[in-house]
Each structure stands twice: as structure tokens, then as C-alpha cells.
N, C-alpha and C positions, 0 to 999 in steps of 0.2 A: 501574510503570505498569500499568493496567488497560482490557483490552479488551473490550466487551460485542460479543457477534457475534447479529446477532437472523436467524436462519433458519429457511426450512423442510428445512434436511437436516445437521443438527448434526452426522451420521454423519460425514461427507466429512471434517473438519476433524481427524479424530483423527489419523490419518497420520503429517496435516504439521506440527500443533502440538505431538507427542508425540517428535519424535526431531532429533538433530544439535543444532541454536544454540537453536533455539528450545526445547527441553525442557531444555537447559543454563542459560538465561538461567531455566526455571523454577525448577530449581534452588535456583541463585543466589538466587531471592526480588526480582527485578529488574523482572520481569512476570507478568500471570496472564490468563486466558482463562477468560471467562463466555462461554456455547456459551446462547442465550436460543431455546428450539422456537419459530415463531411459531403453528404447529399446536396450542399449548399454547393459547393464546389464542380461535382459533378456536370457532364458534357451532354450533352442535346436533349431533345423533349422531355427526356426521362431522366435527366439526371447520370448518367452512368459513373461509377465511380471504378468497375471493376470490369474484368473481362478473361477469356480462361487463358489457362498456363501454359506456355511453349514446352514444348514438348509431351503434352496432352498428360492427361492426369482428372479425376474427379474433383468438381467444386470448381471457383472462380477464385481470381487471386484481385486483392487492392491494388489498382493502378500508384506505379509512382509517382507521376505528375499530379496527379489528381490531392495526395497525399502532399506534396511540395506546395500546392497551391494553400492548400488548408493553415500548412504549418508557416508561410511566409504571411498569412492572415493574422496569427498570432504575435508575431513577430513585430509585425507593422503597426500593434496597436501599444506597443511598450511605452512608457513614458521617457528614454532613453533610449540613444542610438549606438549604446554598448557593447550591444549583442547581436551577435553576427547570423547570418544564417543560420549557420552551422554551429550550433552552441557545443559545449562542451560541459562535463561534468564537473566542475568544480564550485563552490558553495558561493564563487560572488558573479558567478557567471547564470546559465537556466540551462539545467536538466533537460532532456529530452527521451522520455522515457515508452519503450514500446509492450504491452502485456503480451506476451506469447507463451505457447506452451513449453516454446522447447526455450527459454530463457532462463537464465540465472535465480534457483529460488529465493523467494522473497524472505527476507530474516527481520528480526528487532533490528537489529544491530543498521540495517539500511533505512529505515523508519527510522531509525535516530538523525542518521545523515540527513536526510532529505526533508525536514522538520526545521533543520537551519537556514535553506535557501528562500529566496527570498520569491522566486517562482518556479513551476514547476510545470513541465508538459507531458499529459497522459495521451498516450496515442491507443486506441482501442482497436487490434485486428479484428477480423473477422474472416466469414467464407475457410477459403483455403487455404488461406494466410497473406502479407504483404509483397509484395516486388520486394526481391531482396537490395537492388538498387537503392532505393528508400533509404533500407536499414542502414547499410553502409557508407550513405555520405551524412544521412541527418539523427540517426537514431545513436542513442550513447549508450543505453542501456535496454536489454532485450529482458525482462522480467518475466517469472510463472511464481504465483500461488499454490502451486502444489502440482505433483506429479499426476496429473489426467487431464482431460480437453473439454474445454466448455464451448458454447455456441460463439460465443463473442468474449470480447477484451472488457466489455463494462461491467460484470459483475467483480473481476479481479481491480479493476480500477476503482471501485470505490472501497475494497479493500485497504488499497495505499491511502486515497484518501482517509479515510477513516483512521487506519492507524498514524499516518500523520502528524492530523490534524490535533490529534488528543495530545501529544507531545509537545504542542506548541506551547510556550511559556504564556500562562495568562487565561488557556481553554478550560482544563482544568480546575474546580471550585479549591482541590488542595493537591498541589503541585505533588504532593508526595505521593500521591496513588501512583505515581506512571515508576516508583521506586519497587525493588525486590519483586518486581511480577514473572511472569516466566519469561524464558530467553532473555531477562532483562542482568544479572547477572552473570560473573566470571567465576568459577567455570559456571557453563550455561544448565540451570537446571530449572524445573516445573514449581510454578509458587507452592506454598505451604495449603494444605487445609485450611479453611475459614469457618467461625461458628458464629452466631448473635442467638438472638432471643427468640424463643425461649429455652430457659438454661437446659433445660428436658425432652426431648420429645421423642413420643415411642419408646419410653425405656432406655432410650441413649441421651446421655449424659454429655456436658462440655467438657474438654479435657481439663483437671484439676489445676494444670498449668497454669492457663489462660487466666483462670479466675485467681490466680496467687498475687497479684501485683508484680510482681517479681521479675524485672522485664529482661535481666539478664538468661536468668533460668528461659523467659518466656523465649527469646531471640535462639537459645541453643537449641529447645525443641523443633520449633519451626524450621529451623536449617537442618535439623536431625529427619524433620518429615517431609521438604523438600528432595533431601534425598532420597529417601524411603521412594518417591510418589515417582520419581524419575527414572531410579534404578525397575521399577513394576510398571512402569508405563510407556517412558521413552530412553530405554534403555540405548540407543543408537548414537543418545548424546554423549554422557558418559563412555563410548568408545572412540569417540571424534577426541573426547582431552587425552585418555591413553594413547592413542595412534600420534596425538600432538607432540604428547612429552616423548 
């Protein structure tokens, strides 16, 4: 799988795509990372890529041309003339995805989708946001990370990358971990407690469960503390199934 990441701070990305699962998964040959400047595109001595908003308002907004140039740069470098400008969301087609705050939050369940296709494009806003122009003829999906506002699109974008990437068949050393984690699960609920060694510490003891071999008993606990942990923690899921049913 292949990720185009169109930004203006390619710098930030080294870090996190360069070490642990994800630099292993490069490795492996499994995934790769196109880092795309959008400052590369930009218009006279200085590059501009943005300029302020019609109808006046605080901050500067991404040009859409500027933004069109970037993402037909991606497009041009495909190994296949299958895909059209203008991609669409479908798994044999390329994703075109924009992080914004006021977009659709990001769940498991989408991290699973987008783990199948075979490339993937992260548009990273910034400033005061994108030309909605943009959005509407090239953008398929408008994404947030969570309900508040960060400076830029790149720290939610290596978000996706991240969870991703760990999905991909082959990244993972034992495919089964990406199994019973939170949100990963119908109905959706917060994984179980976890314990290892040593069997004590501070007077707290392993649950006597765990250490019984007993994997039946072990698996009914664990969904018994699953629940427990969600019903005291993320109690908003469990009312998202009752409002369902």
C-alpha cells in the first residue's frame, strides 16, 4: 500500500514514519510514504499557496488551484492510467482524503476500510481551512480525529497512517493482536485489562483467572471486564447499540 501525504511541513513526518512498526512494515516492502511539499506547487518568489477568505474573516484559506496542482502531481505518478482525476472512494479505485476538523470522526471501523486499498491520499489543511471548491470536486472524504482544532492536518494524518498501516496483513509480527482490541468489536466496546510479570506487584495480585489455564472461563471474564471498563469509561458507546436496537 501507498500513501501520498500532500503538506506544507514534510519535516514533522520523519520521526514518526521512520521508526518502530512503521519503518518495519517499510522494510518488509508492505507500505511506502510519498511526503508531496504543497509549497512545491505554490506561486511566485515566495511560493504562495494561500490567500484570505472572500468575505473577510480571520486567518488565510488554501488555494484551490494550488491544491489541484499538488494532487494531479500525485496522480501523474501512478503506475496506471486508471484513475481519474477525480478519484472516488471505492477500494480498487484511490481514496482522497482531507483531515479537517469539522469532518466525519475517525473510527476503527474506517481504519479497517482504508487498509484494503491499494493507495491512499492524505490532504493535510491548514491556516483557516481549504477553498471549499477543492473539497467538492476532488476531496471524497472530509475526516477529524476528535472533536477540537489543531494547527494543521499532519498530526491527525499520521494518525490514519498509523492506524492503517498496523492493519495491513503481514505488518504485524502476530496478525492476531489487531483481534478483540477496542472499537474493534460488535457491539463496540474498550478491550479487557491486561497483566504479565510479575505475578505481584505492590500487593496486587494477577486475577486468579488468567493464571487457571482455563481459556473458556478466561475469555468470559475478559468480555465480563470489557464491559465493566466501557460501561465506567465510555459509557456513550453502549447508548449508540440501545438507540441502534
Amino acid at each position: 500500500m501507498k500513501f501520498f501525504i500532500i503538506t506544507l511541513f514534510p519535516e514533522v513526518f520523519d520521526p514518526i514514519l521512520n521508526c518502530s512498526i512503521l519503518k518495519r512494515a517499510q522494510k518488509k516492502g508492505l507500505v511506502e510514504f510519498e511526503l508531496v511539499n504543497l509549497r512545491d506547487f505554490g506561486e511566485g518568489k515566495h511560493k504562495i499557496v494561500d490567500d484570505r477568505p472572500y468575505g473577510g474573516g480571520a486567518g488565510m484559506v488554501l488555494r484551490a488551484d494550488i491544491l489541484e496542482k499538488a494532487l494531479k502531481s500525485v496522480i501523474s505518478k501512478l503506475p496506471t492510467t486508471n484513475y481519474p482525476l477525480r478519484p472516488r472512494s471505492e477500494a480498487s479505485q484511490l481514496p482522497t482524503i482531507l483531515m479537517s476538523a469539522s469532518g466525519t470522526p475517525y473510527k476503527q471501523s474506517k481504519a479497517g476500510e482504508f487498509s484494503k486499498v491499494d493507495h491512499l491520499i492524505i490532504v493535510c489543511g491548514h491556516y483557516e481551512g481549504v477553498d471549499q471548491r477543492f473539497i467538492d470536486k476532488y476531496v471524497d472524504e472530509e475526516i477529524s480525529i476528535g472533536d477540537y482544532v489543531l494547527t494543521g492536518g499532519e498530526i491527525p494524518a499520521m494518525v490514519i497512517v498509523d492506524s492503517v498501516t498496523r492493519l495491513i496483513p503481514g505488518v504485524l509480527e502476530k496478525p492476531e493482536a489487531t483481534l478483540n482490541e477496542s472499537f474493534s468489536d460488535s457491539p463496540l466496546t474498550l478491550e479487557y485489562p491486561q497483566y504479565t510479570r510479575p505475578e505481584e506487584f505492590e500487593g496486587e495480585k494477577v486475577p486468579e483467572v488468567l493464571l487457571s489455564g482455563n481459556h473458556a472461563k478466561i475469555k468470559k471474564w475478559r468480555s465480563e471486564k470489557s464491559l465493566e471498563k466501557t460501561k465506567k469509561i465510555r459509557p456513550d458507546l453502549l447508548t449508540r447499540i440501545i438507540q441502534k436496537d
